[in-house]
N, C-alpha and C positions, 0 to 999 in steps of 0.2 A: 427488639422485634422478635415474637418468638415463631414467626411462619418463617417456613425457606424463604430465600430470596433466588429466584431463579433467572441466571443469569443466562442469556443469547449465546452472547458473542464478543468481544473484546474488540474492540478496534486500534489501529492506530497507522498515521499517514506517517511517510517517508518520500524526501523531497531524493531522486535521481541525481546524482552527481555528474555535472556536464560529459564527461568524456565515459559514460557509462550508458547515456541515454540511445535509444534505436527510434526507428522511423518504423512503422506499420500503415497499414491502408485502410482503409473501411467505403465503403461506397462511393470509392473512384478519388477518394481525397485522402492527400499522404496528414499523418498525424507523427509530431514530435511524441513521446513517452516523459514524460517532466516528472509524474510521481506514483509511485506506488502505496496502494493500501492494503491493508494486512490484516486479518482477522484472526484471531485462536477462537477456535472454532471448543463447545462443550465437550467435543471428544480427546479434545487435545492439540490437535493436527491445526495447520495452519492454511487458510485458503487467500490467495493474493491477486490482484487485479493492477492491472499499469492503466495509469490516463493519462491522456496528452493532449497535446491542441493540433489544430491545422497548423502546417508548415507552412503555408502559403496566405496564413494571419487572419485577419477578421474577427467577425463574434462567432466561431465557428461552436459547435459545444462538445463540452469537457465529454471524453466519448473513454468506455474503458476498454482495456484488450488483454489478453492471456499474457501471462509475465513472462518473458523472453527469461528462458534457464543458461545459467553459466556459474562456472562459480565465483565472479567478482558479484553478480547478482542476487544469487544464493545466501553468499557472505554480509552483502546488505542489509537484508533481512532478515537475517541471525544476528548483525549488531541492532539495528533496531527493536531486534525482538529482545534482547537483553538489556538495552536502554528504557525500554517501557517498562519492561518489568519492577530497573530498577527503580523508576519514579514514583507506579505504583504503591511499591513498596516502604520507601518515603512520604507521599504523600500527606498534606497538613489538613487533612478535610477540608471543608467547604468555607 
């Protein structure tokens, strides 16, 4: 190929490890936090979103919210972010 290839954004999902997961609210219904997505942004910088479900079950929908900061959460997402890296880095094409 000889155009750039311009690239967004990088993704990658991370499933919440049970005793690290929190509760948040969104219009009057409590939401479990089950996984985080993660994005390296073209700048560098890393922009993150937690989703969860209703606590109280149903077909409730997958709804995101601002990632609860800590540092076991922090830490998550910096091994994620170097687990991705590395697979990328591995990877066997298509």
């Amino acid at each position: 190929m000889g155009t750039p290839v311009e690239v967004a954004a990088l993704a990658l999902n991370v499933a919440i490890p049970e005793h690290l997961r929190w509760e948040d609210e969104r219009r009057g219904e409590r939401f479990q936090l089950q996984s985080i997505t993660v994005r390296l942004l073209p700048d560098g910088s890393l922009a993150a979103k937690a989703y969860g479900r209703p606590v109280a079950g149903g077909r409730g929908a997958y709804v995101s919210f601002a990632v609860r900061r800590s540092p076991e959460i922090d830490a998550l997402i910096e091994s994620a972010a170097q687990a991705a890296a590395s697979r990328w880095a591995t990877n066997t094409g298509l």
